[in-house]
C-alpha positions, 0 to 999 in steps of 0.5 A: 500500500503505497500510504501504508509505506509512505508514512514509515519511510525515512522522509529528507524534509522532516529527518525521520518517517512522518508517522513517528512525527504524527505520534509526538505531535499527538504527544505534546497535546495537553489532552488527548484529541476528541474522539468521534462519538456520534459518525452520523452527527460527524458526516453532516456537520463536516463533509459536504452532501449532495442529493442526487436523482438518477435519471435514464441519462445519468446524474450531473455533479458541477456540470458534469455528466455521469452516466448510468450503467445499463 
């Protein structure tokens, strides 16, 4: 997996793997972050829904054109 192996790879930039810089960050926090209690609540206060109907056509997304399948 190629995010698997980025994030324990040696990386130039930061001199060590990004996941080992992730985890002493998450360290240094006075608290430990939030955890998602609700995944519902979650999905639509934080991610961006658009109903949509499918038609014989397809559905349109920002003016784009997806076909359905027969």
């Amino acid at each position: 997996m190629i995010v698997g192996q980025y994030h324990l790879d040696f990386h130039s930039m930061i001199m060590e793997p990004p996941l080992l810089r992730f985890r002493r960050g998450i360290n240094l926090l006075p608290s430990p972050p939030n955890q998602v209690t609700n995944e519902k609540s979650f999905l639509i206060d934080f991610l961006p829904m658009m109903k949509r109907t499918i038609q014989r056509h397809g559905f349109v997304i920002e003016y784009i054109i997806i076909f359905a399948m027969d």
